[in-house]
C-alpha positions in Angstrom: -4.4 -10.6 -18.3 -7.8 -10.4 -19.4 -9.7 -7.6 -18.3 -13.3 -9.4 -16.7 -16.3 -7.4 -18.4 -18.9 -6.4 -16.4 -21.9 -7.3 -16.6 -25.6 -5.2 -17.1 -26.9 -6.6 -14.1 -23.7 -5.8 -12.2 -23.6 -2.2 -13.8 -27.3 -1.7 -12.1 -26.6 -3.0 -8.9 -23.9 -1.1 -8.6 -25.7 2.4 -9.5 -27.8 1.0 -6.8 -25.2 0.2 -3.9 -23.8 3.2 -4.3 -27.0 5.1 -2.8 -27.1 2.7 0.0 -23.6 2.3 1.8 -23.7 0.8 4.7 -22.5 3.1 8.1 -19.0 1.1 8.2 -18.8 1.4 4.2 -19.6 5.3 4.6 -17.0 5.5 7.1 -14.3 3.9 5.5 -15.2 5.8 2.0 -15.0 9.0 3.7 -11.3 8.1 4.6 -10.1 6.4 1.6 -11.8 8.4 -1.2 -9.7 11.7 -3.5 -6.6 9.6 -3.0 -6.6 10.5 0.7 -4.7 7.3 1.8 -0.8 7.0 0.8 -2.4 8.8 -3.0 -4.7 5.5 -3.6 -7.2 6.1 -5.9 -10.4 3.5 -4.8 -13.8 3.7 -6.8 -17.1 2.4 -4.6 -19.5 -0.2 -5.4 -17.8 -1.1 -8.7 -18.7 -3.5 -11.0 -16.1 -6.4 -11.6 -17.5 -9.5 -13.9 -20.4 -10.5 -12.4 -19.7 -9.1 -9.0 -19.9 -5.5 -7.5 -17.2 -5.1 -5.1 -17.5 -2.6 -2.1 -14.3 -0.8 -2.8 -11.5 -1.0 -5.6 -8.3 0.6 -6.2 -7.5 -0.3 -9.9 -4.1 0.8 -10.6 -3.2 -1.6 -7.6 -5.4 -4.1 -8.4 -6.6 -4.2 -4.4 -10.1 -4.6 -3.2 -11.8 -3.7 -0.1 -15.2 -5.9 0.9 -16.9 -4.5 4.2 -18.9 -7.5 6.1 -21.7 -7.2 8.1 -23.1 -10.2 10.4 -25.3 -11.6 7.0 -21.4 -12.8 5.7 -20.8 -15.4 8.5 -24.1 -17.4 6.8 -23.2 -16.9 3.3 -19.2 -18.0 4.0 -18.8 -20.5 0.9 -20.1 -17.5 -1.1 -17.9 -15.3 -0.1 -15.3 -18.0 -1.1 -16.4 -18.1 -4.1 -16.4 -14.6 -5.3 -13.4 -13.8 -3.8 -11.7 -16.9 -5.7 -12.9 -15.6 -8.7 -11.7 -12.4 -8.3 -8.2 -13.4 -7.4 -8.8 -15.4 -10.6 -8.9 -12.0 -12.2 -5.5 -10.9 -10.6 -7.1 -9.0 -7.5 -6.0 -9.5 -3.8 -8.9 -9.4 -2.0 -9.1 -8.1 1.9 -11.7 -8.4 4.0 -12.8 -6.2 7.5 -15.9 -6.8 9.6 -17.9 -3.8 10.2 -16.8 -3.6 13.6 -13.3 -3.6 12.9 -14.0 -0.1 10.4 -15.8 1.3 13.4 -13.6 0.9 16.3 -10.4 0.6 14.9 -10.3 2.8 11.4 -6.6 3.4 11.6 -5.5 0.3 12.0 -8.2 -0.6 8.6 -6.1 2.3 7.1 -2.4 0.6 7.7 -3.8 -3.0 6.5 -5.0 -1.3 3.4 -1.9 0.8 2.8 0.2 -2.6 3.5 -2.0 -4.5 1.1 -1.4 -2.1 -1.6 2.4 -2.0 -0.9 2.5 -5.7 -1.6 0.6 -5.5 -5.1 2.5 -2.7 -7.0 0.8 -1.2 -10.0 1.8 -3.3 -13.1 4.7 -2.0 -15.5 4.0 0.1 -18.2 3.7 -2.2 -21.9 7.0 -1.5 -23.8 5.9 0.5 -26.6 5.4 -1.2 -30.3 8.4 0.6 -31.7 10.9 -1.3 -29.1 13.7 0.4 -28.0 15.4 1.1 -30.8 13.2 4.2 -31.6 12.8 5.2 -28.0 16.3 5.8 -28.0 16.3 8.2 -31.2 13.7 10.2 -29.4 15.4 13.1 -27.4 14.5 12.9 -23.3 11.9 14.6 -22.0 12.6 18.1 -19.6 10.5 16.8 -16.1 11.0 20.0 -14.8 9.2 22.2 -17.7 6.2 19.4 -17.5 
């Protein structure tokens, strides 16, 4: 798959968002953020193609958008982008802000269920193939 490249305009807003979370996105990133949810690893307000997405945990290809009451206007949008970024190979999940406030945990268990069901992609075998993987003796995983 074709990693999506972002683009300058998204690379500045995102700089941007970043300053100005809103109180559910604060409260969520204060919860999700240093791997603090089942060893996730989500970056904030990050640039993907043309869009900057609220929250996004890479290796799991999951992201997190935080509505407020201006999403239930812009619906066909919201469609859009999130059609796109499936496009991309992304499940996209969705909470209201009042849904991060009054029930965080339950955010929490949807997230950690959502990430169960997209598991981080396979190492590539390497360009040798097998054949020299074999000749190589194993490594010791409990010297490091």
């Amino acid at each position: 798959m074709r990693k999506a490249k972002r683009t300058p305009s998204a690379k500045k807003a995102a700089r941007q968002l970043r300053k100005q979370l809103t109180d559910a996105e604060s409260k969520l990133w204060h919860r999700i953020r240093r791997t603090q949810v089942d060893g996730l690893r989500f970056r904030r307000q990050s640039p993907i193609g043309p869009y900057v997405v609220d929250f996004v945990c890479i290796e799991h290809r999951l992201i997190i958008e935080v509505d407020g009451a201006q999403h239930s206007f812009q619906a066909a949008e919201d469609a859009r982008r999130t059609a796109w970024l499936e496009s991309q190979g992304y499940c996209v999940i969705r909470f209201w802000n009042n849904e991060v406030n009054d029930n965080i945990e339950g955010v929490l268990d949807t997230i950690i269920r959502a990430a169960l069901k997209s598991p981080p992609p396979q190492p590539s075998p390497s360009e040798e193939g097998e054949e020299a993987n074999a000749s190589r003796p194993p490594k010791d995983v409990r010297n490091g």
